[in-house]
C-alpha positions as CSV (number, residue, x, y, z in Angstrom):
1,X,-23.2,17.9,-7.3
2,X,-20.9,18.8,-4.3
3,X,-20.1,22.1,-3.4
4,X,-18.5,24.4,-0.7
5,X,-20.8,25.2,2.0
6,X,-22.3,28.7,1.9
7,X,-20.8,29.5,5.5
8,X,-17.3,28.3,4.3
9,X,-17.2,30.4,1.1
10,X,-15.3,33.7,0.6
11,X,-17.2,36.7,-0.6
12,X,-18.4,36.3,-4.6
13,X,-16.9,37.9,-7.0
14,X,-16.8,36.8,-10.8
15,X,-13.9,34.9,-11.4
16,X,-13.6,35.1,-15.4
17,X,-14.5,38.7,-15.7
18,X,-11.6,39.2,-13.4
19,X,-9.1,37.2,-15.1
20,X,-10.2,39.3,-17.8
21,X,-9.9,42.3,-16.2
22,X,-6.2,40.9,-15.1
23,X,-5.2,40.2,-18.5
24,X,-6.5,44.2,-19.5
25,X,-4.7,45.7,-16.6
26,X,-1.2,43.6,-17.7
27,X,-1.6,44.5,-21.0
28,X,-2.1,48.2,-20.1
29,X,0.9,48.1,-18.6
30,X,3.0,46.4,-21.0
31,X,3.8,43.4,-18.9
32,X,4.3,39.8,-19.7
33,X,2.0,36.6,-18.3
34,X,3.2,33.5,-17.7
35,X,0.6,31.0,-16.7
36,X,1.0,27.7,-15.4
37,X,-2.3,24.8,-15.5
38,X,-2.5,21.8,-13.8
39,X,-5.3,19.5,-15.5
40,X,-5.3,21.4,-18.3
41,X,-7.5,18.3,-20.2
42,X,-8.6,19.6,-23.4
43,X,-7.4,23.1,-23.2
44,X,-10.3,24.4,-24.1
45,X,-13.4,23.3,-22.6
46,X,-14.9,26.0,-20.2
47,X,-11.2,26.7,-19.2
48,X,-11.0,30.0,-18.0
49,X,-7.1,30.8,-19.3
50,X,-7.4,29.6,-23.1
51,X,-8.8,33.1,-24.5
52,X,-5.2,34.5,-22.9
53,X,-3.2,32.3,-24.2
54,X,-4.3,32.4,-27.6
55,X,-5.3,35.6,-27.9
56,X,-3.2,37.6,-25.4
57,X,0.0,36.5,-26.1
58,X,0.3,34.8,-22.3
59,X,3.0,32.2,-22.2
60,X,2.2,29.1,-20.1
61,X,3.3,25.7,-19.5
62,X,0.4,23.4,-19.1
63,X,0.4,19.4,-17.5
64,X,-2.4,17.0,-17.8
65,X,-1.3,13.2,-17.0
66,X,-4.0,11.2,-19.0
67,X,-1.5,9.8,-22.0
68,X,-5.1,10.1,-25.0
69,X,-6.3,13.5,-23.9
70,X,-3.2,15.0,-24.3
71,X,-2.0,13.5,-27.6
72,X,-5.3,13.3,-29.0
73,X,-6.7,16.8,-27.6
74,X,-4.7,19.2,-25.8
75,X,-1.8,19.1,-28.5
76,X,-4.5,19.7,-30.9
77,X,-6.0,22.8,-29.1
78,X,-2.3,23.9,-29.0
79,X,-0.6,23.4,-32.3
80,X,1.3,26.2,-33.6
81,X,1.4,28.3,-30.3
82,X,4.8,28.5,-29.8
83,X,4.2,30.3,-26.5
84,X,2.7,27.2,-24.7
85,X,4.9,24.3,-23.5
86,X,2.5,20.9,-22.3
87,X,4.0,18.0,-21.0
88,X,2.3,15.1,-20.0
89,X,2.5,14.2,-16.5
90,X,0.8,14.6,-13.0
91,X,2.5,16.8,-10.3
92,X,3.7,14.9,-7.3
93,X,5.9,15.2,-4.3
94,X,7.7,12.7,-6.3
95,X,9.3,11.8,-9.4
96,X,7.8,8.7,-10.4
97,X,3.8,7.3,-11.5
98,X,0.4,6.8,-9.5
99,X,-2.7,5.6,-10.3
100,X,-5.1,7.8,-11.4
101,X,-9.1,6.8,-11.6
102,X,-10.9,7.4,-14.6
103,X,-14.7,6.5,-16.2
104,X,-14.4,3.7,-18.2
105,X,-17.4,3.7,-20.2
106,X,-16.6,6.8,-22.3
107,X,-13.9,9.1,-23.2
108,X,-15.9,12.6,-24.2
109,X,-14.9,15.3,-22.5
110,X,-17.2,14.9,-19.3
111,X,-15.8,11.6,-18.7
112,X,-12.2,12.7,-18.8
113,X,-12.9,16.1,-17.0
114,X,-14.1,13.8,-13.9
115,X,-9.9,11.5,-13.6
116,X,-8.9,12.2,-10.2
117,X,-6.7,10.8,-8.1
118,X,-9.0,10.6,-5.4
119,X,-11.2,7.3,-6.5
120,X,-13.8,8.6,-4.0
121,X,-14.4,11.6,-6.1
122,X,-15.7,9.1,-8.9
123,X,-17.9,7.0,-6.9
124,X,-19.9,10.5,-5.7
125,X,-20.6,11.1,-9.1
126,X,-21.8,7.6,-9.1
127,X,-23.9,8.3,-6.3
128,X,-25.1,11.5,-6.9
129,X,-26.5,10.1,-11.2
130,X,-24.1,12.5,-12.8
131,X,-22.3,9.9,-14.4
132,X,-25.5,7.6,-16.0
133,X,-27.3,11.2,-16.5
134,X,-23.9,11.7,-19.1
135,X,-23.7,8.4,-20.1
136,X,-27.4,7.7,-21.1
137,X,-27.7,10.8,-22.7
138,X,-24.8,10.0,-25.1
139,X,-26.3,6.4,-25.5
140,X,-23.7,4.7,-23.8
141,X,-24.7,1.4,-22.3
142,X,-23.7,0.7,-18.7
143,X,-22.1,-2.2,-17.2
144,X,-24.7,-3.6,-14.5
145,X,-21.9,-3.4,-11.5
146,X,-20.8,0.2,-10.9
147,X,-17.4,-0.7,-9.8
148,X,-16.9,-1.3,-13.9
149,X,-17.6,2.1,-14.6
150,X,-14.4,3.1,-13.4
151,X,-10.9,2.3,-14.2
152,X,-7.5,2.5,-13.2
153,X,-4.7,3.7,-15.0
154,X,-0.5,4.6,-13.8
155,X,0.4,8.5,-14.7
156,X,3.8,9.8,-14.9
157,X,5.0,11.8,-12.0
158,X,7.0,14.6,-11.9
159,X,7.7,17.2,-9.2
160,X,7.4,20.8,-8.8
161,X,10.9,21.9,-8.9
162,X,11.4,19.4,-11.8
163,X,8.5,20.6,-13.7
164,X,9.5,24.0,-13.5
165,X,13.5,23.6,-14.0
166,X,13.1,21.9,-16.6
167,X,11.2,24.2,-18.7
168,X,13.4,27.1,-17.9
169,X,10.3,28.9,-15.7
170,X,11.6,30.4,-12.6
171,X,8.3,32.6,-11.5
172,X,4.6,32.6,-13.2
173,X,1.9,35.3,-12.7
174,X,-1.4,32.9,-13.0
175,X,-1.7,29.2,-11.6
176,X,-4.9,27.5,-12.6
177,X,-5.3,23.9,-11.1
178,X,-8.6,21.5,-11.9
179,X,-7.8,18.2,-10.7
180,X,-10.9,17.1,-9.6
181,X,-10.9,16.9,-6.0
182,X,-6.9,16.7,-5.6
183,X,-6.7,20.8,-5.8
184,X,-5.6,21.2,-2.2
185,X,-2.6,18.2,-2.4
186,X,-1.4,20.0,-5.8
187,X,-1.6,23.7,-3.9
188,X,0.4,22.5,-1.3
189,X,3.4,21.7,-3.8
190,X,3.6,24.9,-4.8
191,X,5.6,27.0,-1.7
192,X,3.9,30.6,-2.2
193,X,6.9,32.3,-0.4
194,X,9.3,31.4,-3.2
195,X,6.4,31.4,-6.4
196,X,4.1,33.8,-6.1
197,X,2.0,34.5,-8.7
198,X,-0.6,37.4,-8.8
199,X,-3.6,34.8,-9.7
200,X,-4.5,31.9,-8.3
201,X,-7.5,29.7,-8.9
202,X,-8.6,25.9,-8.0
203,X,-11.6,23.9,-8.6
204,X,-13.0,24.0,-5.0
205,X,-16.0,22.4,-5.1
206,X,-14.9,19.0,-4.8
207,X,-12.8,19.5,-1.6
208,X,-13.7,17.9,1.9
209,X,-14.6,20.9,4.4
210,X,-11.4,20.2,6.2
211,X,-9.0,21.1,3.5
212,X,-11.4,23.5,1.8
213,X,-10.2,25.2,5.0
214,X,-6.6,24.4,5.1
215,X,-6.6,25.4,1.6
216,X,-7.7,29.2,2.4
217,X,-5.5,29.5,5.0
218,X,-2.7,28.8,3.5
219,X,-3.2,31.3,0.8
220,X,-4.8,34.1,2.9
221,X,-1.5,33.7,4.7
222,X,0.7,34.3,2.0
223,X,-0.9,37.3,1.2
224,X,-4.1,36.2,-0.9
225,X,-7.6,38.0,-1.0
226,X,-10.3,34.9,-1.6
227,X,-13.0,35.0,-3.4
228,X,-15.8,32.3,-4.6
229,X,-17.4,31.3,-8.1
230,X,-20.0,28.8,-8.7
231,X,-17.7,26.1,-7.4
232,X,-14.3,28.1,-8.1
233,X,-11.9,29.9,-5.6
234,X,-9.6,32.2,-6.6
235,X,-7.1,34.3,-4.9
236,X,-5.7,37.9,-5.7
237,X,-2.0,38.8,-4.2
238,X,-2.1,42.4,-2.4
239,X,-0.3,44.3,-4.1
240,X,-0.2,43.2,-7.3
241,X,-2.5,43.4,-10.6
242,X,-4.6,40.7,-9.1
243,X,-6.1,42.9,-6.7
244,X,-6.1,45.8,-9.4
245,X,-8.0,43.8,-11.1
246,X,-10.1,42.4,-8.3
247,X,-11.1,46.2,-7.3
248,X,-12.6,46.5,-10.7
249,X,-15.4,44.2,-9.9
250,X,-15.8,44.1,-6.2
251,X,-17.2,47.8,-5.8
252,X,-19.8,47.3,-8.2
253,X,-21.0,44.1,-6.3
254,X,-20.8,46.2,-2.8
255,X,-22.7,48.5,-4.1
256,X,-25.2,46.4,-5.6
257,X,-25.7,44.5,-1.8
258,X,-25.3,47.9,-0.4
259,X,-28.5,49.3,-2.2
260,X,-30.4,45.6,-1.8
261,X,-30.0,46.1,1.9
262,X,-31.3,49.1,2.0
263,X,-34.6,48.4,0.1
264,X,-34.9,45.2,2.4
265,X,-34.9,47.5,5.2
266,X,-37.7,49.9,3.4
267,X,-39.9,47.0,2.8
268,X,-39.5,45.9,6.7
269,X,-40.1,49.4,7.9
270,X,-43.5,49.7,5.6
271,X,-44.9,46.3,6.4
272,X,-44.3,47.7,10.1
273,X,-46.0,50.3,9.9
């Protein structure tokens, strides 16, 4: 599976136990959260917001383009939670539709989790067994030509200021994007000097070097602190309960390397000597 290279990746810190402690330090204080997903899929499937916005009383306003998974399983994970507004659509730079790639042999939740815009995503998988490993082991037979195992299908489009205007949202506090390689085209629709939300988090593992790169810059220059997880990035805004949170969990890890270093240096000095 692709990843970011280790010289490329912030320092670690664990990514749902700081949402969590996020969600603790906004509750503390009495405060609102207001989340918005992109590639929400499911709802619920290792997604790292859920537990908040069923259980914390977050509001949010989640997107996911593929017409089936959102009827069929996002408005299900969602019925009755009158906090959460889903709309089914892709974000764009335009109001309008794309093409979005998709396996074609199944629709479980691996197979949907993988849709990307980025077709090339898709035929890594391919490459790399992922996709016959999940395939085989559900019993699904596969077509002899891999070009078969992946379809096309058109997505509705919407935009960032239509999204949002339309749904009455004018700031959020948590974006959580997982498009599957397209993270970095759907950060840069967001402009962080007008939204900017305490918590920010994209699938990063999929992303070319290059705009792995971009992508970091442009948020450590709108005042993010970066941090990696198993194939996750996430920021925390200065100043804000993000880095509250963020503070919980980082000195315990400093410590922890702190006191590792200095038993790695013991052992050198006594095999010297």
């Amino acid at each position: 599976m692709p990843t970011n290279p280790p010289h490329l990746r912030p320092p670690v810190l664990p990514m749902r136990e700081t949402l969590h402690a996020y969600a603790e330090v906004k509750k503390a204080r009495g405060l609102q959260t207001f989340c918005v997903q992109v590639g929400a899929n499911d709802g619920k499937t290792n997604d790292p917001v859920y537990p908040y916005l069923t259980g914390y009383g977050w509001r949010g306003l989640l997107v996911e383009p593929l017409v089936d998974v959102f009827q069929q399983e996002l408005t299900k994970t969602y019925s009755g939670c009158s906090n959460v507004t889903l709309v089914n659509a892709a974000l764009a730079p335009i109001n309008g539709s794309l093409p979005l790639y998709r396996v074609a042999v199944s629709r479980a939740r691996w197979a949907t989790g993988l849709s990307s815009f980025r077709r090339d995503n898709l035929e890594n998988h391919i490459a790399n067994g992922y996709i016959e490993k999940k395939a085989k082991a559900d019993g699904v037979a596969l077509p002899s030509n891999t070009d078969d195992w992946i379809e096309t299908v058109q997505v509705r489009t919407t935009t960032v200021a239509d999204l949002l205007g339309e749904n009455n949202v004018g700031q959020f506090d948590v974006l959580c994007v997982d498009t599957e390689g397209f993270d970095f085209e759907i950060l840069k629709l967001f402009d962080f000097k007008i939204y900017r939300p305490d918590f920010v988090l994209f699938e990063s593992k999929n992303l070319a070097d290059g705009d792995y790169i971009a992508a970091k810059n442009m948020l450590t220059e709108n005042g993010y602190i970066l941090y990696w997880d198993n194939g996750d990035t996430f920021g925390v805004r200065r100043g804000t309960a993000g880095e509250t949170a963020s503070e919980k969990h980082r000195n315990p890890i400093r410590t922890a390397l702190r006191t590792a270093r200095s038993f790695a240096r013991k052992v050198k000095r006594k095999l010297r000597a």
